[in-house]
C-alpha positions in Angstrom: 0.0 0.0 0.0 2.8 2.3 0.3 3.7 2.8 -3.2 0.4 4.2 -3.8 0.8 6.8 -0.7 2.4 10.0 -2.5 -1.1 10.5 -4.7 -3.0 10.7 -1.4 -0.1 13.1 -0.3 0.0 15.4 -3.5 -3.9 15.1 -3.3 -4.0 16.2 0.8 -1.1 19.0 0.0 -2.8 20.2 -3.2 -6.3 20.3 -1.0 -4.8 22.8 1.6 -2.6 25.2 -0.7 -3.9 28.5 0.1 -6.0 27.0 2.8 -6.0 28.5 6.2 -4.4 26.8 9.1 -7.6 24.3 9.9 -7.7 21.6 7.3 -10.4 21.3 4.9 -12.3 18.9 3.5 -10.6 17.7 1.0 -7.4 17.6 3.3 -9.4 16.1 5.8 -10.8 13.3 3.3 -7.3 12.9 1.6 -5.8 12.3 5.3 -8.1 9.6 6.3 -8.1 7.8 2.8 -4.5 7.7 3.3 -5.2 6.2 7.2 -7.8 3.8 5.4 -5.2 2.7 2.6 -2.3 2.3 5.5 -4.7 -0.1 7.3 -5.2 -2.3 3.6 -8.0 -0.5 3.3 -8.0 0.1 -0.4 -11.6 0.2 -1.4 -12.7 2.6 1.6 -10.1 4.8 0.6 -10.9 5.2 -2.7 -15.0 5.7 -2.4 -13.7 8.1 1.0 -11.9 10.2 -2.1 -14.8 10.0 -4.4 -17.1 11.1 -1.6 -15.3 13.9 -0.7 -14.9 15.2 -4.5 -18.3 14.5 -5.0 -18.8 16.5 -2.1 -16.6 19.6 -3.3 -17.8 19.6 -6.7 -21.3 20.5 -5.2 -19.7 23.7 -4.4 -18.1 24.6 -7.6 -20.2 26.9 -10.2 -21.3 25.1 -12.8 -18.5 25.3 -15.8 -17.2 23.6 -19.0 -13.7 22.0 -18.2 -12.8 20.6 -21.5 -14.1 20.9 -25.0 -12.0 19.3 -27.6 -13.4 18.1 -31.2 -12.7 14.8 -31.6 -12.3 12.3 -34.4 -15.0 9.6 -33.0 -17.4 9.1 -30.5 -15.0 8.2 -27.8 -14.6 5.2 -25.8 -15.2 6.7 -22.4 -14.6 9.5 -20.1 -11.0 11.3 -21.0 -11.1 8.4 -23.8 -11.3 10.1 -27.0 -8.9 11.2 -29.8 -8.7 15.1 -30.7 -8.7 16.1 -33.8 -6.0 18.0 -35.5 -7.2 21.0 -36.8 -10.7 22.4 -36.3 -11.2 22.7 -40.3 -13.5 20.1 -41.8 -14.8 18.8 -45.4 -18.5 19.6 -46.9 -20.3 17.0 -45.6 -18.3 15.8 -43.2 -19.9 15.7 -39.2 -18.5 17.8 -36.6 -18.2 15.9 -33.6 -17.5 17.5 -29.9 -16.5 16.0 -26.2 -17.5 18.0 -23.8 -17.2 18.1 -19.8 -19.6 19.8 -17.7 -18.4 20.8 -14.3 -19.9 21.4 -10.9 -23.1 19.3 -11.9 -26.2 19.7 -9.0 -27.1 16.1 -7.7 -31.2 15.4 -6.2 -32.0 12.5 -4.8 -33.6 9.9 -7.6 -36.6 7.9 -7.8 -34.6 4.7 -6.8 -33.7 4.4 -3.6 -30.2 5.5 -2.5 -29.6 6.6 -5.8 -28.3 10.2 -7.2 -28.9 12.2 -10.4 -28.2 14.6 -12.6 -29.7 15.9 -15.7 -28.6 18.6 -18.1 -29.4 19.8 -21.4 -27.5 21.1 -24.7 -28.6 24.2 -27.0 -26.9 24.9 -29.8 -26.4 27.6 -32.1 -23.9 28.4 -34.8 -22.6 31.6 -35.7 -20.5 33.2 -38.3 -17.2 35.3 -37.1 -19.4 38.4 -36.5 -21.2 36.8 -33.9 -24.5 36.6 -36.0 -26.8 33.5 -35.7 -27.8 31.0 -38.4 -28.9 28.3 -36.9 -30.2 27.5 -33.5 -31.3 24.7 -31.8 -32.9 24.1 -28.0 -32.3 20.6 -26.2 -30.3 19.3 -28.8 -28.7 17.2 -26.0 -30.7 15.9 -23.2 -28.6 13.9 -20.4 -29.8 12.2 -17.6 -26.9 10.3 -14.8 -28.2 8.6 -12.2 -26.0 6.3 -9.9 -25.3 5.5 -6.1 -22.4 8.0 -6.1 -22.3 12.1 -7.6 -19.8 10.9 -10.4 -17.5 13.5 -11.5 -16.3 11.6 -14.7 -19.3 12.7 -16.8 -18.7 13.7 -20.6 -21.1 14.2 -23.5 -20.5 13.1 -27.5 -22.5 16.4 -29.4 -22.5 15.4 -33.6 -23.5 18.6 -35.5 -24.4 17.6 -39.1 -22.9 20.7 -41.3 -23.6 19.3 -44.6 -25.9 22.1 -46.1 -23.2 24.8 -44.3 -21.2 26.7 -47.3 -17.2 27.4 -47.0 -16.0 29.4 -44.4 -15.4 30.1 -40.7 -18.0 29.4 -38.0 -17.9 29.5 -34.3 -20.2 26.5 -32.9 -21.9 27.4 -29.0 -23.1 24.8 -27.0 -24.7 26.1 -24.1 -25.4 23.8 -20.9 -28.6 23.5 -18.6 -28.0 22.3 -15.4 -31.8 21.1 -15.5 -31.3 20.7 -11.5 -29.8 24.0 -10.4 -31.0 26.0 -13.2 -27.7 27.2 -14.1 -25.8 27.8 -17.8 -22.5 27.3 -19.0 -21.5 28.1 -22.6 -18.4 27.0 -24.5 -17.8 28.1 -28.0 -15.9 25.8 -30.9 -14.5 27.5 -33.9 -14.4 26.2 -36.8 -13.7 25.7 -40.4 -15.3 24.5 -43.6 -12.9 23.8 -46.6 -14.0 24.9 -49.5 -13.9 21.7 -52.0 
C-alpha cells in the first residue's frame, strides 16, 4: 500500500494550498483515505476520495472544463482522440467531447440513488457573432447512480452538410436542469471549400 501513498499526499497538499491553518475537507478526506489505505483499506479509501470530490464539486459553479473536437465518438470519459485541426470537409460531421463541471445532484426515484440531468442548445454563428442556426435541447442527459460521479462527458454530432465554406464558431450552451444554471463554451471552426 505504500507505493500508492504520494497521490493521497500530493492530493492532501494540493487540497490545503492556500487554505487557512484548519484543514479542509478535501485535506481532511485525503488524510483519512491515506489512514484507510495504510490499514489495507483500499476500497474505503478510494470511495472516502470519491465522496469527498463529490462533495466539493457541489460547491463549484457550474463550468465547461474541456471541450476538444474529436475524431469519433470516444470510448469513455478522457477516452477520446482530438482532432488536428478544427477545419473540416462539406459534408463531413462535426463531432465535440465536452465536460460539464460542478453538476447539481437530487436524490432519484430509486432508492439510494443520485442524479443529474442537463441539457444542450446549440447555435452556430458566423465570425461576427451573428446567428444561423439554432437549436434548443439538442442534447438531453440524464446520470443517475449511487455516487455524484465526476467523470461525466457528452458526444454532441452537428451535421454541417448544407453549411457553405468558411469560418463558424459552434456554442453549446449547458442547462444544469437541477440548479437551473448555464454554462457556454464556444468551438471555432472551419469549412474547406472543396
Amino acid at each position: 500500500m505504500r507505493r500508492h501513498l504520494p497521490f493521497l499526499a500530493a492530493l492532501a497538499t494540493a487540497a490545503s494550498i492556500g487554505a487557512s491553518a484548519e484543514a479542509g475537507p478535501l485535506s481532511e478526506a485525503a488524510a483519512r483515505a491515506e489512514s484507510q489505505a495504510n490499514t489495507g483499506d483500499t476500497a474505503a479509501a478510494w470511495e472516502t476520495l470519491q465522496q469527498a470530490v463529490g462533495d466539493f464539486s457541489q460547491t463549484l459553479p457550474f463550468a465547461i472544463g474541456k471541450a476538444v473536437f474529436v475524431t469519433a465518438a470516444p470510448a469513455g470519459y478522457a477516452m477520446y482522440e482530438p482532432k488536428q485541426d478544427a477545419t473540416f470537409k462539406a459534408g463531413e460531421k462535426l463531432v465535440s467531447y465536452v465536460e460539464p463541471l460542478g453538476l447539481t445532484w437530487k436524490k432519484a426515484s430509486d432508492e439510494g440513488k443520485v442524479e443529474t440531468r442537463f441539457t444542450v442548445d446549440l447555435d452556430i454563428l458566423n465570425p461576427d457573432g451573428d446567428v444561423l442556426a439554432s437549436r434548443k435541447a439538442f442534447g438531453d442527459f440524464t446520470f443517475t447512480g449511487y455516487m455524484r460521479n465526476q467523470e461525466i462527458y457528452a458526444t454532441l454530432t452537428v451535421d454541417i452538410s448544407s453549411a457553405p465554406a468558411g469560418d463558424y464558431v459552434l456554442r453549446y450552451r449547458f442547462n444544469d436542469i437541477n440548479s437551473g444554471e448555464t454554462a457556454t463554451v464556444d468551438q471555432k471552426f472551419q469549412i474547406a471549400a472543396q
